[in-house]
PDB file as gemmi writes it, atoms N, CA and C in Angstrom:
CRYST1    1.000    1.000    1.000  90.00  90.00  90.00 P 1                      
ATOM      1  N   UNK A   1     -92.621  17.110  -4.598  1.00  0.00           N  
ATOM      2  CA  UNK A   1     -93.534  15.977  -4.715  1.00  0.00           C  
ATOM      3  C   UNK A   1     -94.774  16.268  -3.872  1.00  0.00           C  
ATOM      4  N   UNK A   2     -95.903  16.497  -4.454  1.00  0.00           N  
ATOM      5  CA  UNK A   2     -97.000  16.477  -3.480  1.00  0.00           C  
ATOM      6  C   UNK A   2     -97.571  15.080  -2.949  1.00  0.00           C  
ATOM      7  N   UNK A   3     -98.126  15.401  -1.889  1.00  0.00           N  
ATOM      8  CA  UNK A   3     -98.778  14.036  -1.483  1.00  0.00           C  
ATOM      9  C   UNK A   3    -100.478  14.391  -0.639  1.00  0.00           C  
ATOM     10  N   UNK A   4    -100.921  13.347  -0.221  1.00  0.00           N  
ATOM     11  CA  UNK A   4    -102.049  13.544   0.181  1.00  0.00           C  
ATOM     12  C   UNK A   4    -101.931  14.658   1.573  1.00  0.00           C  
ATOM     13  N   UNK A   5    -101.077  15.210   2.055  1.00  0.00           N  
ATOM     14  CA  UNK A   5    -100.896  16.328   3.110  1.00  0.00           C  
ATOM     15  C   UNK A   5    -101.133  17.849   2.590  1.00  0.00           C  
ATOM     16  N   UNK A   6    -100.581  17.665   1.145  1.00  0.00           N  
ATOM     17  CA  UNK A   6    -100.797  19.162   0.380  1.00  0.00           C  
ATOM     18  C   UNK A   6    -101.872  19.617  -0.246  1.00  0.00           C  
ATOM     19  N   UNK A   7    -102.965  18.604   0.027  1.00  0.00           N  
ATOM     20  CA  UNK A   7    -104.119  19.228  -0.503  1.00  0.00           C  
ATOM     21  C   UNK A   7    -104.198  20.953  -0.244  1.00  0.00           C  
ATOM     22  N   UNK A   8    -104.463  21.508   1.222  1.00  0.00           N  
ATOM     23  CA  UNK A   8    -104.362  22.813   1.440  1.00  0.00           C  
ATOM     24  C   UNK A   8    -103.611  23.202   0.355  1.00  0.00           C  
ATOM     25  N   UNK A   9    -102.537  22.996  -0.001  1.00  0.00           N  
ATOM     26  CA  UNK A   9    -101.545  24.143  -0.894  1.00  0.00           C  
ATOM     27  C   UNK A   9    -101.913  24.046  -2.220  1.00  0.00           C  
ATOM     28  N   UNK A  10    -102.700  23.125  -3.051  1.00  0.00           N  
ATOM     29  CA  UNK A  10    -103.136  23.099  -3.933  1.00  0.00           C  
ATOM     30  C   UNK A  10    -104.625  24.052  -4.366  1.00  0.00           C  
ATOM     31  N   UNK A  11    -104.049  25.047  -5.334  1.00  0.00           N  
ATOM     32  CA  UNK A  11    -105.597  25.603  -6.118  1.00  0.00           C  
ATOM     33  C   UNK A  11    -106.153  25.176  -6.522  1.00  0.00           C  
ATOM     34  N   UNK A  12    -107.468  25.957  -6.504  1.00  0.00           N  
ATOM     35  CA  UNK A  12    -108.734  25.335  -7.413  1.00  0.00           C  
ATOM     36  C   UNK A  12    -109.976  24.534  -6.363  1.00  0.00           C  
ATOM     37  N   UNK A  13    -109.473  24.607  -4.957  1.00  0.00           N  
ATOM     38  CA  UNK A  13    -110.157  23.371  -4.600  1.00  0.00           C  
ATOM     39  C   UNK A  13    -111.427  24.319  -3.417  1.00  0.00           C  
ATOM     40  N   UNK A  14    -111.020  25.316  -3.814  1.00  0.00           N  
ATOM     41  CA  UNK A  14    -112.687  26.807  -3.257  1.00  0.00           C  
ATOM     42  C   UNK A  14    -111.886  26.647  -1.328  1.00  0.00           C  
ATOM     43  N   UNK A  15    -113.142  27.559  -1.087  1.00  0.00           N  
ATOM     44  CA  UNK A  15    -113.318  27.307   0.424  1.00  0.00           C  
ATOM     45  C   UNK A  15    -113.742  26.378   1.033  1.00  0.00           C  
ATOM     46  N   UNK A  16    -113.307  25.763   1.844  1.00  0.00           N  
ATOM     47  CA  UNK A  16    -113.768  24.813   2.357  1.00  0.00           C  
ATOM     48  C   UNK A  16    -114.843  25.253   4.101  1.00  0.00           C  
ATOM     49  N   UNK A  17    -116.336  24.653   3.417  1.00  0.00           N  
ATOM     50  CA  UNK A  17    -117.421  25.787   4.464  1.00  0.00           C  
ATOM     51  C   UNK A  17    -118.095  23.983   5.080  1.00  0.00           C  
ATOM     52  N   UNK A  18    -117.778  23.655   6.108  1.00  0.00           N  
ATOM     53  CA  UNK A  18    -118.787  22.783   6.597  1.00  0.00           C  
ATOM     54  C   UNK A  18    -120.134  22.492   6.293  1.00  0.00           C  
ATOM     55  N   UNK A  19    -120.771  20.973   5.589  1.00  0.00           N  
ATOM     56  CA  UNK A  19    -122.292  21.754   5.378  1.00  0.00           C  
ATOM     57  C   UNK A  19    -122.672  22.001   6.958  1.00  0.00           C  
ATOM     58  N   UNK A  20    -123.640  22.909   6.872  1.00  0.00           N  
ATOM     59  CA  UNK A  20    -124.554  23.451   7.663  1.00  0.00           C  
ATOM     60  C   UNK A  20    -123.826  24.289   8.733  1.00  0.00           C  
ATOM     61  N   UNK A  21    -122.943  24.769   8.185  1.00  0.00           N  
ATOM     62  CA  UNK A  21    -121.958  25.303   8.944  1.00  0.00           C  
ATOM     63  C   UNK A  21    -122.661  27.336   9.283  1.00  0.00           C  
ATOM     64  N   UNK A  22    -122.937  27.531  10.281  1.00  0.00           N  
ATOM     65  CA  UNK A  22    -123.513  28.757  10.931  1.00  0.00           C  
ATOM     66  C   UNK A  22    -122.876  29.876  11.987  1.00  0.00           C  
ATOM     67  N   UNK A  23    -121.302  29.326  11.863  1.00  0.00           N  
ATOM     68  CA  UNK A  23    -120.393  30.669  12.139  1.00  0.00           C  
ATOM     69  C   UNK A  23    -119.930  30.020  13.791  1.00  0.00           C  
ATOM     70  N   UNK A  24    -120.862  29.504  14.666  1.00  0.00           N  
ATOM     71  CA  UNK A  24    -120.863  29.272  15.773  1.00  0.00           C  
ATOM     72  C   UNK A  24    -120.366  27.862  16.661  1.00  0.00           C  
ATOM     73  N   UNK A  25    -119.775  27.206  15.644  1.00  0.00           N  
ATOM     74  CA  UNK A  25    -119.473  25.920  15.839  1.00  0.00           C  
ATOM     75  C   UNK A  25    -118.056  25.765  16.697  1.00  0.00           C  
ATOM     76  N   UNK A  26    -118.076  25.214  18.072  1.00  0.00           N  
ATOM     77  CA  UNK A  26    -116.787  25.339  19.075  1.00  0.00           C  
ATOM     78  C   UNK A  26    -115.525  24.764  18.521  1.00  0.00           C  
ATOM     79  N   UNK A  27    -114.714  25.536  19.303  1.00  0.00           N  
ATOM     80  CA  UNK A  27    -113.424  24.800  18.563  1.00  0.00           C  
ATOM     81  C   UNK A  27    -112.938  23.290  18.784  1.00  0.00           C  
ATOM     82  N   UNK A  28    -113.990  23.021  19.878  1.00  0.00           N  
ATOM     83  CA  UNK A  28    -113.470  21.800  20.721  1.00  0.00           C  
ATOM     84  C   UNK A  28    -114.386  20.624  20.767  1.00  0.00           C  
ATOM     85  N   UNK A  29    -115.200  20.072  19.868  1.00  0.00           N  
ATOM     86  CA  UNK A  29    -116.345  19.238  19.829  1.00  0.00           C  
ATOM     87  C   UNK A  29    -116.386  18.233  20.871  1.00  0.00           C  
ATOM     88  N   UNK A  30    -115.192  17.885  21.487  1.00  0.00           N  
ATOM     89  CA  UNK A  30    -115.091  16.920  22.799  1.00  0.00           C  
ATOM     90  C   UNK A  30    -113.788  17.402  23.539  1.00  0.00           C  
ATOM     91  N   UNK A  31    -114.348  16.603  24.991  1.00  0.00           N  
ATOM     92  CA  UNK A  31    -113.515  17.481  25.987  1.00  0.00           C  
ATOM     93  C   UNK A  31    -111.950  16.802  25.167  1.00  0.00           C  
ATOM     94  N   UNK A  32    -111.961  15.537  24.973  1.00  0.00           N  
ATOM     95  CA  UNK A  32    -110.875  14.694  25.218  1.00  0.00           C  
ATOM     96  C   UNK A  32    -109.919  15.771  23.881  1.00  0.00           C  
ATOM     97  N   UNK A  33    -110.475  16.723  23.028  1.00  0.00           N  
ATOM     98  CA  UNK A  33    -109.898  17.283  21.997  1.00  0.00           C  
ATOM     99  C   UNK A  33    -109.590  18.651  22.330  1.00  0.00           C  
ATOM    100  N   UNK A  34    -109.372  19.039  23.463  1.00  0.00           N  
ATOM    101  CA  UNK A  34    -109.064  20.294  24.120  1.00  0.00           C  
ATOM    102  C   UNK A  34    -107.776  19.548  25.181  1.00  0.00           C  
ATOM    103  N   UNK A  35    -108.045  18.617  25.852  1.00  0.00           N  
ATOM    104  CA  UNK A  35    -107.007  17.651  26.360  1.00  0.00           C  
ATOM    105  C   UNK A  35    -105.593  17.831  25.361  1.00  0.00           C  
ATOM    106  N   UNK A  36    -106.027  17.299  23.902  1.00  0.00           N  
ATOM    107  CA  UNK A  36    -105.032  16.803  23.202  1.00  0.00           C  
ATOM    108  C   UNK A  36    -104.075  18.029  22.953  1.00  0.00           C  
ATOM    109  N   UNK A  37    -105.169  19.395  22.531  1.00  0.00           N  
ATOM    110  CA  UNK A  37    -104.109  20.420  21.873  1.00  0.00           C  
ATOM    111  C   UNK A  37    -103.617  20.885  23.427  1.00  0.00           C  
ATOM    112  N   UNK A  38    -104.098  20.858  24.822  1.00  0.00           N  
ATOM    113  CA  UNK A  38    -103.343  21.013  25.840  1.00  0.00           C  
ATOM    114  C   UNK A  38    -101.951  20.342  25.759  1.00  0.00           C  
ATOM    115  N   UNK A  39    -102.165  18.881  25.822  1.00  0.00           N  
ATOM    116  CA  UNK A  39    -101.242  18.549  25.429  1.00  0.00           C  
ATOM    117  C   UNK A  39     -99.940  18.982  24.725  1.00  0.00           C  
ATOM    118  N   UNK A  40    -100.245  19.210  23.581  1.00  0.00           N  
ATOM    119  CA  UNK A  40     -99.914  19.097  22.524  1.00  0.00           C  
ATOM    120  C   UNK A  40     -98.893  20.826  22.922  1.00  0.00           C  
ATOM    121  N   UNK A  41     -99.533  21.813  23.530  1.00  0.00           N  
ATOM    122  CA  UNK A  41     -99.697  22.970  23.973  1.00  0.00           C  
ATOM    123  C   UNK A  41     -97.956  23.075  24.984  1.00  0.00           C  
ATOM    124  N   UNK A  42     -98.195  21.990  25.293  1.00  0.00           N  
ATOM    125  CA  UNK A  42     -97.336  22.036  26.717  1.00  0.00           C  
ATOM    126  C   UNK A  42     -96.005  21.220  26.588  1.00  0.00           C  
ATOM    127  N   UNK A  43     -96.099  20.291  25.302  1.00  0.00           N  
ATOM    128  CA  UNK A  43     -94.836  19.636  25.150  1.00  0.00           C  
ATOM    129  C   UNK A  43     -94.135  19.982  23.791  1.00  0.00           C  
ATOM    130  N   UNK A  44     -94.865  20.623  22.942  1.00  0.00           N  
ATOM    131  CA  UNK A  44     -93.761  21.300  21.631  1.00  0.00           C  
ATOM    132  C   UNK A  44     -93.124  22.514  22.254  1.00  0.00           C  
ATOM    133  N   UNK A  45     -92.097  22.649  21.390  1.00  0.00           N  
ATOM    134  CA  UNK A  45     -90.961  23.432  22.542  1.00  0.00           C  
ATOM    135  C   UNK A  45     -90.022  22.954  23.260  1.00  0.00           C  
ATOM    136  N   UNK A  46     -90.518  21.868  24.240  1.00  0.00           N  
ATOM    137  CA  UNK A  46     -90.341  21.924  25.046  1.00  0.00           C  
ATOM    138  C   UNK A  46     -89.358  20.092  25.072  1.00  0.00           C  
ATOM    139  N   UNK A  47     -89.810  19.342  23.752  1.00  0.00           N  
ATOM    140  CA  UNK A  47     -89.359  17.977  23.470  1.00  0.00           C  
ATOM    141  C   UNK A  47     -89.486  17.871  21.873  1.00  0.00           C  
ATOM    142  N   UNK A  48     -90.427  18.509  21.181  1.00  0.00           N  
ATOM    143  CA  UNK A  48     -90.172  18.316  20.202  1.00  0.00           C  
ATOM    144  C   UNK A  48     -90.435  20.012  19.138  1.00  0.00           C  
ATOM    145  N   UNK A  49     -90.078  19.715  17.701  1.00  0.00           N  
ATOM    146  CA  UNK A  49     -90.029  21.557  16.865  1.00  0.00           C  
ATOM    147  C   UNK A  49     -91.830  20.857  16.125  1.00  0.00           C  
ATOM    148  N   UNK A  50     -91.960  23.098  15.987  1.00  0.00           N  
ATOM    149  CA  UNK A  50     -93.094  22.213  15.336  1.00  0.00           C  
ATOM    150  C   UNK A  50     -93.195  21.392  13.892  1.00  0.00           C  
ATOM    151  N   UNK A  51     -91.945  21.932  13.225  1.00  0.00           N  
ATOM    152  CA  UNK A  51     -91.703  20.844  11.993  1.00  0.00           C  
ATOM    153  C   UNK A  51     -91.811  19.427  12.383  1.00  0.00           C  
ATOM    154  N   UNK A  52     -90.993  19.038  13.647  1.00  0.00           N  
ATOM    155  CA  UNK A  52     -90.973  17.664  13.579  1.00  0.00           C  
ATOM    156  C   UNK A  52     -92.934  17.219  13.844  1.00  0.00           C  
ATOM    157  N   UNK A  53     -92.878  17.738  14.707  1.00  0.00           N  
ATOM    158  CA  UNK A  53     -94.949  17.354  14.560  1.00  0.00           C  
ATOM    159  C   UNK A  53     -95.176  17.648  13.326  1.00  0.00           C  
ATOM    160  N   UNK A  54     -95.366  18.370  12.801  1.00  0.00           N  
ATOM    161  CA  UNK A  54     -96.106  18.130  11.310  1.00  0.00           C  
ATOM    162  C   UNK A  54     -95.600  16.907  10.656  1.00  0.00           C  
ATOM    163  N   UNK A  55     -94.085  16.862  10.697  1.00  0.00           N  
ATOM    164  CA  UNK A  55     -93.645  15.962   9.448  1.00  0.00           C  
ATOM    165  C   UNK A  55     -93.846  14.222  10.478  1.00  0.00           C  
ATOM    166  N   UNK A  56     -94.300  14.193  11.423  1.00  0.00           N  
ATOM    167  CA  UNK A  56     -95.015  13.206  12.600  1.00  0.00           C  
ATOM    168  C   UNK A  56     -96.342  12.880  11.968  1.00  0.00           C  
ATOM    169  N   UNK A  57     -96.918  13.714  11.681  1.00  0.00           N  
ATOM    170  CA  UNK A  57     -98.690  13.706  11.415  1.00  0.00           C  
ATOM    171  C   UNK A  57     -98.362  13.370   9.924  1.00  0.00           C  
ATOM    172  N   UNK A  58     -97.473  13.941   9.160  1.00  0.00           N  
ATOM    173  CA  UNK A  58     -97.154  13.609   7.824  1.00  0.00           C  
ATOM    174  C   UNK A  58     -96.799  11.809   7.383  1.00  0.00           C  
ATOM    175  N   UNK A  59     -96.515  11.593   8.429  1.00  0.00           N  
ATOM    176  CA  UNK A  59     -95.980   9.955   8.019  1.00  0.00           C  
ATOM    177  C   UNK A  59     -96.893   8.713   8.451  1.00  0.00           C  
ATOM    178  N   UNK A  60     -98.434   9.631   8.734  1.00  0.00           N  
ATOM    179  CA  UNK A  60     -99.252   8.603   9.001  1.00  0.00           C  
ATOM    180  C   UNK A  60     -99.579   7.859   7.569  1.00  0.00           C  
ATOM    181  N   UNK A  61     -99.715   7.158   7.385  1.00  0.00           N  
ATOM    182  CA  UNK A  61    -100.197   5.984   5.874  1.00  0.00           C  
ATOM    183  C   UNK A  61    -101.340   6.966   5.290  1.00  0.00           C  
ATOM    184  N   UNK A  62    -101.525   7.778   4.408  1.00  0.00           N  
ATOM    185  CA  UNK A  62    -102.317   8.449   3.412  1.00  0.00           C  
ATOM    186  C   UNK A  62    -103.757   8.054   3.902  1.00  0.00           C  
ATOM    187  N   UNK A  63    -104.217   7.036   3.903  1.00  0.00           N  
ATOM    188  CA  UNK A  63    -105.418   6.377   4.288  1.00  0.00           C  
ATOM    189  C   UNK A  63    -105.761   6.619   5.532  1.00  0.00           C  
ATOM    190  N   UNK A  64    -105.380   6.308   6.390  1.00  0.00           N  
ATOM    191  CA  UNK A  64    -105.074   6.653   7.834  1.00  0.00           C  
ATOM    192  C   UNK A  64    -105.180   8.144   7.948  1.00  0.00           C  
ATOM    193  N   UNK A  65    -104.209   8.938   7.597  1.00  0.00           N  
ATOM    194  CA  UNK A  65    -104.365  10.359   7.534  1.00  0.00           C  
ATOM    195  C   UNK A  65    -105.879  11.125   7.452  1.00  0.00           C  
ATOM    196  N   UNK A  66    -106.093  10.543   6.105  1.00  0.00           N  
ATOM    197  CA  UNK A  66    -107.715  10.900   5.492  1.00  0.00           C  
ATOM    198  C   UNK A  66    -108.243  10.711   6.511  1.00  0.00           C  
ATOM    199  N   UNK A  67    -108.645   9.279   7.592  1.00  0.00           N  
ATOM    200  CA  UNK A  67    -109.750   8.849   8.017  1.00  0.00           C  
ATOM    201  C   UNK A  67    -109.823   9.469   9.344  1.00  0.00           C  
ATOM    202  N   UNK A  68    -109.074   9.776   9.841  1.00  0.00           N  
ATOM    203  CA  UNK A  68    -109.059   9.588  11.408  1.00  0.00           C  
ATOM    204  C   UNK A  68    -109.141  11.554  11.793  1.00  0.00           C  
ATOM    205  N   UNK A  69    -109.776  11.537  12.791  1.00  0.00           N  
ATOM    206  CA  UNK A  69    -110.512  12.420  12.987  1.00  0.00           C  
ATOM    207  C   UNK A  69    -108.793  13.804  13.225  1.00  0.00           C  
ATOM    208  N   UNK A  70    -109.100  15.185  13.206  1.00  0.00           N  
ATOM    209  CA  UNK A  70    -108.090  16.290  13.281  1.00  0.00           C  
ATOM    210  C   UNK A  70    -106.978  15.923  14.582  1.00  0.00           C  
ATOM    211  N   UNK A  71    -107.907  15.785  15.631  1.00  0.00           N  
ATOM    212  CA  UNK A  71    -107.274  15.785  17.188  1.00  0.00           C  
ATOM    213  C   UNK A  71    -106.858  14.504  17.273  1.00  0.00           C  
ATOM    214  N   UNK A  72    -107.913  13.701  16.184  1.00  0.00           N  
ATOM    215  CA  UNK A  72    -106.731  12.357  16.636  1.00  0.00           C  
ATOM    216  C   UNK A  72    -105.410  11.860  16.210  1.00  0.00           C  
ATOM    217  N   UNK A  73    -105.637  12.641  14.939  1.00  0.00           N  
ATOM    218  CA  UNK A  73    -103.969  12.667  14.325  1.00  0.00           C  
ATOM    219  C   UNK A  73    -102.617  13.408  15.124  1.00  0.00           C  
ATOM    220  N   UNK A  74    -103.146  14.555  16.024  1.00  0.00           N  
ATOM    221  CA  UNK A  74    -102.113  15.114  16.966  1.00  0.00           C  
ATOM    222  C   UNK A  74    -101.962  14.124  17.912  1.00  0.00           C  
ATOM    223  N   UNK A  75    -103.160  13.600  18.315  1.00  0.00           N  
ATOM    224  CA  UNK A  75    -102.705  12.434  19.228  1.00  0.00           C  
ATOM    225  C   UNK A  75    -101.548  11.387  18.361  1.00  0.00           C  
ATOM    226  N   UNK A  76    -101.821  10.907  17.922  1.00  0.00           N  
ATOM    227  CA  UNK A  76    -100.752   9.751  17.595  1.00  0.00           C  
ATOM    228  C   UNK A  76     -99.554  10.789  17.122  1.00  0.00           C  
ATOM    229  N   UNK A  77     -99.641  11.591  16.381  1.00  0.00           N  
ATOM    230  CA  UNK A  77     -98.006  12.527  15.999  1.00  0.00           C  
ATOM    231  C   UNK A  77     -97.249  12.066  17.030  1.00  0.00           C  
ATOM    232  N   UNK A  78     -98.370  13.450  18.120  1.00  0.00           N  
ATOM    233  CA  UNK A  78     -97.410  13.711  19.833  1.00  0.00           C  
ATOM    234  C   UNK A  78     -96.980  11.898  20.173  1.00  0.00           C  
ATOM    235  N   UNK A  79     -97.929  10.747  20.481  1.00  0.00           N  
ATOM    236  CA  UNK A  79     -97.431  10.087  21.185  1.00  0.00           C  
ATOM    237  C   UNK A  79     -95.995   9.313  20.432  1.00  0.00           C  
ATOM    238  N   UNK A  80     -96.243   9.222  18.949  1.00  0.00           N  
ATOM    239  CA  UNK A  80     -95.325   8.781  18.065  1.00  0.00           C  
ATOM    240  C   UNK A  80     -93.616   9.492  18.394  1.00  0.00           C  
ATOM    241  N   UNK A  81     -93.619  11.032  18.542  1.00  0.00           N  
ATOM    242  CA  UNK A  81     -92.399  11.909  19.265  1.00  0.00           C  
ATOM    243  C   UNK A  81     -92.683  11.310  20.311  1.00  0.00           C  
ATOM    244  N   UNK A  82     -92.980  11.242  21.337  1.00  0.00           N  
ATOM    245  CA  UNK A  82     -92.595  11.006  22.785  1.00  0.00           C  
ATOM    246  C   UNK A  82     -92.122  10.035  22.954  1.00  0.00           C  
ATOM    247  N   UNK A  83     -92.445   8.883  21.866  1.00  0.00           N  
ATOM    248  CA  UNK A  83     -92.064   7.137  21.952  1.00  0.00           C  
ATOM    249  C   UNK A  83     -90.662   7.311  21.199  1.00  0.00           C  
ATOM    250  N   UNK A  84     -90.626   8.329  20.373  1.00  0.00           N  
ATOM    251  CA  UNK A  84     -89.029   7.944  19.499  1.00  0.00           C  
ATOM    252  C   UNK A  84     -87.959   9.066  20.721  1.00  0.00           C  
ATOM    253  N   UNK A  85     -88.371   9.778  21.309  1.00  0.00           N  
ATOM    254  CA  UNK A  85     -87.345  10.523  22.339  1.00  0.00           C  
ATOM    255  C   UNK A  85     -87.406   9.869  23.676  1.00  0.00           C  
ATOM    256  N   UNK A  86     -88.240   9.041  23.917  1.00  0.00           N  
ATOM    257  CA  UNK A  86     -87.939   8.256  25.104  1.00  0.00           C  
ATOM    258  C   UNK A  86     -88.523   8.349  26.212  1.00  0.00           C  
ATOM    259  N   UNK A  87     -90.004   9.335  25.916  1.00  0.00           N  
ATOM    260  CA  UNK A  87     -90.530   9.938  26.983  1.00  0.00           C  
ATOM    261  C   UNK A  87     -92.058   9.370  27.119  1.00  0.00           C  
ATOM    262  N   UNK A  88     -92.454   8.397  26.271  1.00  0.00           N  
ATOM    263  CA  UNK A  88     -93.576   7.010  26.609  1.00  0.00           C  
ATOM    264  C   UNK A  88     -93.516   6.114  25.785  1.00  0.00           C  
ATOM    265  N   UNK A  89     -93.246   4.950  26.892  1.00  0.00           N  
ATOM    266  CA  UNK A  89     -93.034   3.701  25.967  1.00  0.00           C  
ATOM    267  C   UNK A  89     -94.480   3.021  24.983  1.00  0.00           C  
ATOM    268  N   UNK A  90     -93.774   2.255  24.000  1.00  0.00           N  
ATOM    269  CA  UNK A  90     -95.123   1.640  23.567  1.00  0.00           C  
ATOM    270  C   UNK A  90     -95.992   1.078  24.836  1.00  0.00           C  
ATOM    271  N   UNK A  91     -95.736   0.196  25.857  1.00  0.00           N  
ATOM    272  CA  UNK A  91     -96.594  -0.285  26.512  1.00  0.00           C  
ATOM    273  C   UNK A  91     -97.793   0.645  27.362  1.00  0.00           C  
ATOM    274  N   UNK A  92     -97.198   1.724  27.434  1.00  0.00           N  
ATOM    275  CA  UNK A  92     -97.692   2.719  28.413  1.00  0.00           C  
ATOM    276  C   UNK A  92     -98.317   3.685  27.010  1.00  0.00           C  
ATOM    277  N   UNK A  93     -98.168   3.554  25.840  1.00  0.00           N  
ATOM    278  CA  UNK A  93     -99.020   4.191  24.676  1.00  0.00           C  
ATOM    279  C   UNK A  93    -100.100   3.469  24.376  1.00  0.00           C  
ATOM    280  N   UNK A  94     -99.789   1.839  24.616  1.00  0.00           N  
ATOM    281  CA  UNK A  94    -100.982   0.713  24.232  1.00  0.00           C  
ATOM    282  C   UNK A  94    -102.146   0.960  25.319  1.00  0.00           C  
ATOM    283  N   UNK A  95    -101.451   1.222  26.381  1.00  0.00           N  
ATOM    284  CA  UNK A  95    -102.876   1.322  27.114  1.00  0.00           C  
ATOM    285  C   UNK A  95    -103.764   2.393  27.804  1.00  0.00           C  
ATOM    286  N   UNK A  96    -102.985   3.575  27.436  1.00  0.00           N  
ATOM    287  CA  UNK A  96    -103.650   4.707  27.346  1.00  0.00           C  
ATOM    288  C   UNK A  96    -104.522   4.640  25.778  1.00  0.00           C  
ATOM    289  N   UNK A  97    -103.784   4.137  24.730  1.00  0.00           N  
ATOM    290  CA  UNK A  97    -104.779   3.786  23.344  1.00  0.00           C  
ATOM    291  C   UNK A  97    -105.998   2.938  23.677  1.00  0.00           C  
ATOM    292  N   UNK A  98    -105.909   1.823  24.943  1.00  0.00           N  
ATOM    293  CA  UNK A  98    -107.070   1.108  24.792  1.00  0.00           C  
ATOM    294  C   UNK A  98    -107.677   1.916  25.867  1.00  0.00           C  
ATOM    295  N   UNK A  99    -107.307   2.812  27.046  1.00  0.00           N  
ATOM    296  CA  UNK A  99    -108.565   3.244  28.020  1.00  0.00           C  
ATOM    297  C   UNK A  99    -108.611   4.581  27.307  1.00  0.00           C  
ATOM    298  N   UNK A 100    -108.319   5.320  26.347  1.00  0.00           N  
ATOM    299  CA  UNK A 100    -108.870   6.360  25.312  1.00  0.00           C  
ATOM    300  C   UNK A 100    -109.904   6.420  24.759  1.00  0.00           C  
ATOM    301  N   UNK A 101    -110.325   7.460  23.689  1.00  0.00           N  
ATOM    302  CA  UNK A 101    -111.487   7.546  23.151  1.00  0.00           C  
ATOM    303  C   UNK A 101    -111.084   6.591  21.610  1.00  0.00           C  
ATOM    304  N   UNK A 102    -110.143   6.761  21.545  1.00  0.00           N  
ATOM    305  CA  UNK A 102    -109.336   5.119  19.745  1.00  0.00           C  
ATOM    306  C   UNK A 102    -109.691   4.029  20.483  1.00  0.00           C  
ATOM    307  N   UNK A 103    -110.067   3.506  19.527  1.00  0.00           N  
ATOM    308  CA  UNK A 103    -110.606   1.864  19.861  1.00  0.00           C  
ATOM    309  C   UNK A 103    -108.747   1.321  19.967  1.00  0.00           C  
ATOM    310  N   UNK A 104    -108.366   0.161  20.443  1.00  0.00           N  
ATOM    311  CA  UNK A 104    -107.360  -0.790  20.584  1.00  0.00           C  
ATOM    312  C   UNK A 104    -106.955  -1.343  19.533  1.00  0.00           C  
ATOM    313  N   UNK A 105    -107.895  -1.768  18.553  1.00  0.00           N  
ATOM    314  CA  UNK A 105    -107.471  -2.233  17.138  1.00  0.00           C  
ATOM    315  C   UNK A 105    -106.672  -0.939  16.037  1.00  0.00           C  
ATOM    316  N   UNK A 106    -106.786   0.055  16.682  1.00  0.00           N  
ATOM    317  CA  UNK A 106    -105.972   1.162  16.043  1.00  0.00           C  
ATOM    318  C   UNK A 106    -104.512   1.416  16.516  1.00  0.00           C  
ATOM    319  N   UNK A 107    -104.345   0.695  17.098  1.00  0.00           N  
ATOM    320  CA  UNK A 107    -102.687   0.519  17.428  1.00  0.00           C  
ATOM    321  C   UNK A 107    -101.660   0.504  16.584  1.00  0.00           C  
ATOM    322  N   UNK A 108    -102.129  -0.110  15.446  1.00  0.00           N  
ATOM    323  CA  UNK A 108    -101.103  -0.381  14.225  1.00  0.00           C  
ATOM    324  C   UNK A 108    -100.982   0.650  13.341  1.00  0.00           C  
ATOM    325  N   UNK A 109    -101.906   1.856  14.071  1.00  0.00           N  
ATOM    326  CA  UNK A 109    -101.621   3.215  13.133  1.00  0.00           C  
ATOM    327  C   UNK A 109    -100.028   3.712  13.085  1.00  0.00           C  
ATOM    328  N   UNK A 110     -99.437   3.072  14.161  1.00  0.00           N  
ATOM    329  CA  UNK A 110     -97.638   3.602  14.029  1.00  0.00           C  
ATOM    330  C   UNK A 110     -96.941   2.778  13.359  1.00  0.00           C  
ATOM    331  N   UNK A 111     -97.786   1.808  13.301  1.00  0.00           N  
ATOM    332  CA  UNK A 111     -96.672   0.395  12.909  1.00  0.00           C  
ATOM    333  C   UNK A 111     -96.339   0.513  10.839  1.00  0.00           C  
ATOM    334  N   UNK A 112     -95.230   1.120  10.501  1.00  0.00           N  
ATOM    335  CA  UNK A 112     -95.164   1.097   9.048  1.00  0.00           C  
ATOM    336  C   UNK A 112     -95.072   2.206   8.444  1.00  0.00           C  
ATOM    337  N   UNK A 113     -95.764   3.552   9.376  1.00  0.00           N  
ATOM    338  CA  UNK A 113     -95.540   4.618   8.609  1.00  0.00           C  
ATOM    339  C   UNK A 113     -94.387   5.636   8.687  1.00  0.00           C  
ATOM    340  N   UNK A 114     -92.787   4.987   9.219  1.00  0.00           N  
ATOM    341  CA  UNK A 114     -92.183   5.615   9.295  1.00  0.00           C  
ATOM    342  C   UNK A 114     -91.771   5.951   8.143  1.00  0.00           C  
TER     343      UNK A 114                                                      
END                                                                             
């Protein structure tokens, strides 16, 4: 069954070239997105496989998926594993979500897409 995650695996759809894209563009457009794959860096392995992160980032709502920026989808994956193994609670996810770079009204990105 494909879904909106398999675009990559689907042909026909060319290279995908940034416009104005000039070879030199950082990997890290904000600090807080070098943070995340640190993150991200330091706790697979180590609490969660990397299947389970993908199939984490996979169960965001299709819409949601589309919209929300690369690093921010690892963000919610990772915090989504850490909240189902026991290692940050929602309350302590709500408010690192509201003193973050996600607005607070994005909270409900976990709520439904299991």
């Amino acid at each position: 069954m494909n879904s909106v995650h398999d675009c990559g695996g689907f042909d026909g759809f060319g290279r995908v070239v940034p416009e104005d894209y000039d070879g030199r563009e950082p990997v890290f457009k904000e600090e807080w997105e070098r943070r995340m794959c640190g993150l991200f860096m330091i706790t697979i392995g180590a609490h969660y496989s990397d299947d389970e992160f993908r199939q984490s980032r996979e169960r965001l709502e299709p819409v949601k998926y589309l919209t929300r920026p690369y690093y921010e989808q690892w963000w919610f994956a990772v915090a989504r594993l850490m909240m189902e193994k026991g290692l940050l609670t929602p309350e302590e996810f709500a408010r690192h979500l509201a003193a973050g770079r996600a607005a607070a009204g994005n909270a409900d990105i976990l709520a439904g897409d299991a």
